[in-house]
C-alpha positions as CSV (number, residue, x, y, z in Angstrom):
1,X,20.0,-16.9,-3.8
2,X,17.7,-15.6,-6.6
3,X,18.3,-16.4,-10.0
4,X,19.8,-13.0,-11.6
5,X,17.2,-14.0,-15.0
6,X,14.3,-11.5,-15.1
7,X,11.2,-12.5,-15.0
8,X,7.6,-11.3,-15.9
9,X,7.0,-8.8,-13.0
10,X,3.7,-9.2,-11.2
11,X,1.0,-7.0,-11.0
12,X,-0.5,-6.6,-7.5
13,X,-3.7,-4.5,-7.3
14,X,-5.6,-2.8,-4.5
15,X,-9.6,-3.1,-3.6
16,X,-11.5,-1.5,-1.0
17,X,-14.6,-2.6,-1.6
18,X,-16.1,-6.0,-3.5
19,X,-16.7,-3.6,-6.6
20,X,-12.7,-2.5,-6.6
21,X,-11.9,-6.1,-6.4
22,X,-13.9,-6.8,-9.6
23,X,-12.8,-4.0,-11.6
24,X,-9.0,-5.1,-10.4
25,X,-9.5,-9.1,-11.3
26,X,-11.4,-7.3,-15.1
27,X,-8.6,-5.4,-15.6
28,X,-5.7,-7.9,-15.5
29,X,-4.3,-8.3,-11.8
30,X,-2.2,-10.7,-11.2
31,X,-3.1,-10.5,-7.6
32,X,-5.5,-8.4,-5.2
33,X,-4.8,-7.3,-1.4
34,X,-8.0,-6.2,0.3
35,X,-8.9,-6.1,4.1
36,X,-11.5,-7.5,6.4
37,X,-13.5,-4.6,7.5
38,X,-12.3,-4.5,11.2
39,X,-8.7,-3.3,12.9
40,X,-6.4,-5.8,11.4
41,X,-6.0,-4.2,8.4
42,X,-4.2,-0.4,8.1
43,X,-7.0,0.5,5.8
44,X,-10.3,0.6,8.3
45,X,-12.3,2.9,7.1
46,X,-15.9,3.4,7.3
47,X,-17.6,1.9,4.0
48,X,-14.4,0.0,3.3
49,X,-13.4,-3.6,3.3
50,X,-14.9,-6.8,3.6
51,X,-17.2,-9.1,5.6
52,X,-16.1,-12.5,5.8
53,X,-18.8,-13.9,3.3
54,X,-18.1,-10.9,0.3
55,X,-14.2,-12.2,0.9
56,X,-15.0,-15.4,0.1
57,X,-17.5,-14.4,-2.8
58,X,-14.8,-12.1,-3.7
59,X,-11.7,-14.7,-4.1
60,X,-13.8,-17.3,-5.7
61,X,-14.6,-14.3,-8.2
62,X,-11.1,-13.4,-8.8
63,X,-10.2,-16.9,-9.3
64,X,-12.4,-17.2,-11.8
65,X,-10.5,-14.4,-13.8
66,X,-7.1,-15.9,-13.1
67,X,-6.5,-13.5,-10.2
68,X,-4.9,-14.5,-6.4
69,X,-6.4,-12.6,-3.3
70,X,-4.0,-11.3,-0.7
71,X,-5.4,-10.4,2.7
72,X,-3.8,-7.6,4.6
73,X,-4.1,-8.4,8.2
74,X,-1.1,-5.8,8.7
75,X,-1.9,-3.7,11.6
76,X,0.0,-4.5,15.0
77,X,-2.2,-6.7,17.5
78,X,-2.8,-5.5,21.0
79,X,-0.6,-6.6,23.5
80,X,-2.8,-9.5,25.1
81,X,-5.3,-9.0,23.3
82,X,-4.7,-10.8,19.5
83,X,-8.1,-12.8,19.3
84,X,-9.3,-10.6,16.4
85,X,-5.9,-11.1,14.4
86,X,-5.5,-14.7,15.1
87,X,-9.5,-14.6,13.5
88,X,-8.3,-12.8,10.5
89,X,-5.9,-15.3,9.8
90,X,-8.4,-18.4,10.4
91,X,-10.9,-16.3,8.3
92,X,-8.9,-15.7,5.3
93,X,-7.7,-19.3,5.2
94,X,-11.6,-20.3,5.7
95,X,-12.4,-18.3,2.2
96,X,-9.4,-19.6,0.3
97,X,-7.1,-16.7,-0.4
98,X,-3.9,-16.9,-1.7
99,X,-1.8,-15.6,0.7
100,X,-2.1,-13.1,3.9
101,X,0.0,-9.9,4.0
102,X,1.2,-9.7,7.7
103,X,3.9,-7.7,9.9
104,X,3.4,-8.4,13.8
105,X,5.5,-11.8,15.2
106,X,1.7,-12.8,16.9
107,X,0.3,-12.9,13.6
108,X,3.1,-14.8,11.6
109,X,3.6,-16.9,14.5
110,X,-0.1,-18.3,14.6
111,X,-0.7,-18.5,11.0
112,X,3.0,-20.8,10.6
113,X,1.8,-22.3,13.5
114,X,-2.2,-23.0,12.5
115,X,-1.9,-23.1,8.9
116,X,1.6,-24.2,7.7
117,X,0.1,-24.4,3.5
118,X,-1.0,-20.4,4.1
119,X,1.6,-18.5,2.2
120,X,2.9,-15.3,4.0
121,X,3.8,-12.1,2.8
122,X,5.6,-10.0,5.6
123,X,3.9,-6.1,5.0
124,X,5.8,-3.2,4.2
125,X,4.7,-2.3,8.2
126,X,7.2,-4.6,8.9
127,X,9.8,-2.2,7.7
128,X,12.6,-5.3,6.8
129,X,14.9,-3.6,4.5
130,X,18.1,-5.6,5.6
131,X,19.2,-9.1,4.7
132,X,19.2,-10.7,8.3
133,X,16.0,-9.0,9.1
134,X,14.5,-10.6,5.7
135,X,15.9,-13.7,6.8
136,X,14.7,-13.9,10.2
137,X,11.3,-13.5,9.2
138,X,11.8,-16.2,6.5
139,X,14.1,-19.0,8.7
140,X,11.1,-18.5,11.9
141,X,7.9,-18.0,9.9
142,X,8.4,-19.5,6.3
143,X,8.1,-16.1,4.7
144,X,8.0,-16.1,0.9
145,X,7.9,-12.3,-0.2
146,X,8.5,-9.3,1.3
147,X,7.3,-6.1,0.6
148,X,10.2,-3.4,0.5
149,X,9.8,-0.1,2.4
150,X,9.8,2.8,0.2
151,X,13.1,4.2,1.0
152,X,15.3,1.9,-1.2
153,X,17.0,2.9,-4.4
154,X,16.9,1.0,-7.4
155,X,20.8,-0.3,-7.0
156,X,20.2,-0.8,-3.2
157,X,17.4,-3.0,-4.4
158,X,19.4,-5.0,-6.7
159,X,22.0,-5.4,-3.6
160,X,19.5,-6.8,-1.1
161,X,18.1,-9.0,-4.1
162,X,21.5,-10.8,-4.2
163,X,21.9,-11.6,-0.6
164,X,18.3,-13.1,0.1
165,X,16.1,-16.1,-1.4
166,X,12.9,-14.3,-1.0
167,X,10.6,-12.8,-3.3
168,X,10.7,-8.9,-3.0
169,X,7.3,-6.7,-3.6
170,X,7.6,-2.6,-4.5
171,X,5.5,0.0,-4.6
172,X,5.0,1.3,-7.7
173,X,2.2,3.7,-8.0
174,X,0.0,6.1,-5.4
175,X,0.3,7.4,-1.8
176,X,3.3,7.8,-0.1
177,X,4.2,8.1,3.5
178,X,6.8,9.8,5.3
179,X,6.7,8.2,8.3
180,X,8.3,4.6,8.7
181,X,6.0,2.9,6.8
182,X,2.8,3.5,7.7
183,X,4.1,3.9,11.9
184,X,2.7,6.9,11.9
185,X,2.0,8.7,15.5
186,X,1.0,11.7,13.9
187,X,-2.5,11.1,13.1
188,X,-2.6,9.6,16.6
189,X,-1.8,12.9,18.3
190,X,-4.4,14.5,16.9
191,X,-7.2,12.3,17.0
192,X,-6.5,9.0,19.6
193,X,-6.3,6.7,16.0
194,X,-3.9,5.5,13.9
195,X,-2.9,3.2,11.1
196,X,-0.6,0.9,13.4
197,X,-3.8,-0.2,15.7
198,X,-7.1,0.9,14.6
199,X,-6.1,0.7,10.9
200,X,-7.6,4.2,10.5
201,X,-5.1,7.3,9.2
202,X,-7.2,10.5,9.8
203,X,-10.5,9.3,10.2
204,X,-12.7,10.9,8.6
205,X,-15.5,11.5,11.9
206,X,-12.5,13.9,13.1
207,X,-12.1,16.1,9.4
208,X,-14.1,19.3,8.9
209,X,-14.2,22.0,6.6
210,X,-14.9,25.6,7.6
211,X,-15.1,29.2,5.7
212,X,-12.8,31.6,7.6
213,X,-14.2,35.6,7.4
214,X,-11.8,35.7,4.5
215,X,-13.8,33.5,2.6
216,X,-10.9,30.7,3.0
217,X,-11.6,27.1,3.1
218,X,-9.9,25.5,6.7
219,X,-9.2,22.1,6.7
220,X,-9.3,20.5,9.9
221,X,-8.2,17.3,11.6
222,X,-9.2,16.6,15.3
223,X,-9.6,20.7,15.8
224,X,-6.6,21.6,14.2
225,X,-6.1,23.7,10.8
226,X,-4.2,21.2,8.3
227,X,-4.5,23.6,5.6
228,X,-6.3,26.8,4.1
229,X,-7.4,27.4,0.6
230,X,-8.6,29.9,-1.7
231,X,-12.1,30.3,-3.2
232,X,-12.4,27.8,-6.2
233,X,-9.3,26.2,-5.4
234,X,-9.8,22.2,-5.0
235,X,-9.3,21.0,-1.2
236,X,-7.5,18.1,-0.1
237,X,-8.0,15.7,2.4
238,X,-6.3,16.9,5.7
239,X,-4.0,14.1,6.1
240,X,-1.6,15.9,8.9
241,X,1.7,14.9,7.2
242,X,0.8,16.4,4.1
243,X,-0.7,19.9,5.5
244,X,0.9,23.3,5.8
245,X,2.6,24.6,8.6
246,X,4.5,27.8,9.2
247,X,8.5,27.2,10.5
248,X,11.1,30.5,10.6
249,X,8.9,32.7,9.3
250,X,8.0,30.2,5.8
251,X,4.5,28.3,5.2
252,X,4.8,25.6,3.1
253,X,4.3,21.3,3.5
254,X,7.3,21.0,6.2
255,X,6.6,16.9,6.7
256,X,5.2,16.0,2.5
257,X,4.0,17.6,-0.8
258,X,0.8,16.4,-1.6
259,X,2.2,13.8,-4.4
260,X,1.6,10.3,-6.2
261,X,4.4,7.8,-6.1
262,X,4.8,6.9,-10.2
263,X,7.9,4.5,-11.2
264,X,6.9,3.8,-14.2
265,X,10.0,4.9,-16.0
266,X,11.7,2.6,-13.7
267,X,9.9,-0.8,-14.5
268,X,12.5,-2.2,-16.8
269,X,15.5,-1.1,-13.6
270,X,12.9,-3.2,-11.5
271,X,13.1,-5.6,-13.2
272,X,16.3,-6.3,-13.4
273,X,17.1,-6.0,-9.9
274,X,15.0,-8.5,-9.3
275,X,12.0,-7.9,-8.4
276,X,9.1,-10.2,-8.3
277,X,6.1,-7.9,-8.2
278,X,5.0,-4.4,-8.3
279,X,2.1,-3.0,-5.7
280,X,-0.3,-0.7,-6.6
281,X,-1.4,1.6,-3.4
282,X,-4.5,2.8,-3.0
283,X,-7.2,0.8,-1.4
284,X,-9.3,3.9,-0.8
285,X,-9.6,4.5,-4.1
286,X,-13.0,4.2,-6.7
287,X,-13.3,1.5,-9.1
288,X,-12.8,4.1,-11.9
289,X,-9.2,4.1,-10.1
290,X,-8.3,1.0,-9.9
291,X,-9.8,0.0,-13.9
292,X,-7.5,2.8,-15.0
293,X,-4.4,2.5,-13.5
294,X,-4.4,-1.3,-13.2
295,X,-5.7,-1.0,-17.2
296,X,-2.8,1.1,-17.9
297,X,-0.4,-1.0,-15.5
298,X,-1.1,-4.1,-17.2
299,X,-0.5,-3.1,-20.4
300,X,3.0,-1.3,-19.4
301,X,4.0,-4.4,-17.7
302,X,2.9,-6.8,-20.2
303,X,4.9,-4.5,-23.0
304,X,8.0,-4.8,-21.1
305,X,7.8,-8.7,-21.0
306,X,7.8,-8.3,-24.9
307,X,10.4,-6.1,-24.7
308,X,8.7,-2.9,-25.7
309,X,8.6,0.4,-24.4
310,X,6.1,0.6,-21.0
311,X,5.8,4.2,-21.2
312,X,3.1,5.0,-23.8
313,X,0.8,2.7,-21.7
314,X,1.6,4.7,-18.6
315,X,1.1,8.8,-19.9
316,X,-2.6,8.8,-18.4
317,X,-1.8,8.1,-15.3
318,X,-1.0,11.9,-14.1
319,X,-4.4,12.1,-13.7
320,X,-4.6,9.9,-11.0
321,X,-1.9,11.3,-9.1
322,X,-2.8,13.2,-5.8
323,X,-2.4,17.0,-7.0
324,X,-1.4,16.1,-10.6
325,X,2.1,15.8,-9.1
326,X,4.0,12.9,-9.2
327,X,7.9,11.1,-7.9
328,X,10.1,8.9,-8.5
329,X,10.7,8.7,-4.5
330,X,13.3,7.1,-2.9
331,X,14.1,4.6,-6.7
332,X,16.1,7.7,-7.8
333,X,17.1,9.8,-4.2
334,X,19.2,12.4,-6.1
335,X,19.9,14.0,-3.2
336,X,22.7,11.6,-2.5
């Protein structure tokens, strides 16, 4: 079992795009995740990603700056139809990244199969929030981290921590989901796509905006309203499990508030439960994103190794937040 001694907590970073990855490796990442730009990753947009040869430019870049690359290949391959995954896998190992971040058995199973040096990651789309399913996926595919689903508390963390001999991964800042982990079938419903096969939540070929006679801004996803707003006021994205929807007679966000994970006042409990790293979301996101939060990141994380206070390091990052609004989520559920 782990060693209850805390260590220096490591900083993982997203990048969409071979510019993001830069401005993460610039502004102190320990490590980057990133994508290839196809449907093993749960981040296929259009304009997103990367081809095999800006991976490889891209990991030999972030090596230079003392940075690891983690690919994603964390969507679930079609039944019978895995070539493109198994690919992924061959293609990440080809450009020399550090490690691939994987949930679906046919993916684990070919790179512990293929490429026994690859170090694996098991995604947060894997859901593994229990010892024995931790274990299973570290006994059959050599597993070395795993990425906790957002719906564990602090103390629960500390728990599992005890019971396993793997490295655990939490989210620490941007988007959160309601559904389990990214196994979403809303966005499916309403436009045929999906971030658990096509890698693409709400794509954006099925969003438009309209002006309603009132002069009201519609937001719409596959020809349905997600939400209305008022002349000047700033539009969202209509993600469906964020929108508005009218139940007994009240209008309001029945699934999610539009708001930004931020633990930050919780690094030092994360710590010392025994964490190993702490995940950044946001792979959609600009470079001036990622320099900012990973800037500020850095320097709250590297504070706390010297025993200072994180939080001064952290106070910009409201800006950032989806809506100005952010959570603790699930860290503190104070509804218990």
């Amino acid at each position: 079992m782990k060693s209850p001694e805390a260590k220096p907590l490591e900083l993982v970073c997203p990048a969409g795009t071979p510019a993001a990855l830069r401005a993460a490796a610039e502004a102190g990442a320990d490590a980057i995740y990133c994508g290839l730009a196809n449907e093993t990753n749960a981040r296929n947009f259009p304009g997103l990603n990367f081809s095999p040869e800006e991976l490889a430019e891209g990991v030999a870049f972030a090596h230079r700056k003392g940075s690891r690359v983690l690919v994603a290949i964390n969507t679930f391959a079609r039944a019978g139809d895995v070539g493109l995954w198994r690919e992924a896998v061959d293609t990440a190992v080809q450009c020399r990244a550090d490690a691939v971040i994987a949930a679906d058995l046919a993916v684990l199973d070919h790179a512990a199969s293929n490429h026994p040096e690859l170090r694996l990651h098991l995604s947060v789309q894997a859901a593994a929030n229990t010892p024995e399913a931790i274990r299973f996926y570290a006994d059959t595919f050599g597993v070395k981290r795993v990425v906790l689903p957002r719906v564990l508390s602090v103390p629960e963390i500390a728990s599992l921590n005890k019971e396993i001999d793997v490295e655990t991964e939490v989210f620490v800042f941007g988007g959160l989901c309601v559904m389990t982990e990214g196994r979403c079938s809303l966005s499916s419903y309403a436009t045929g796509k999906s971030p658990n096969l096509t890698g693409v939540c709400s794509p954006p070929e099925h969003v438009d905006y309209t002006e309603d006679a009132d002069g009201k801004l519609q937001a719409r996803l596959g020809g349905f309203t997600i939400d209305s707003f008022e002349q000047g006021q700033a539009a969202g994205y209509p993600t469906l499990c964020k929108g508005q929807f009218t139940a007994e007679g009240k209008t309001g966000y029945l699934f999610e508030d539009p708001v930004s994970l931020n633990a930050f006042e919780l690094l030092g409990d994360l710590s010392k439960a025994g964490v190993t790293a702490l995940k950044v979301e946001g792979r959609q996101r600009g470079k001036a994103y990622i320099a900012g939060v990973v800037g500020a990141f850095r320097k709250a994380v590297d504070s706390l190794s010297d025993g200072g206070d994180p939080g001064p390091a952290i106070g910009a990052l409201k800006a950032f937040s989806e809506g100005g609004r952010q959570t603790a989520g699930s860290y503190k559920k104070t509804w218990r």
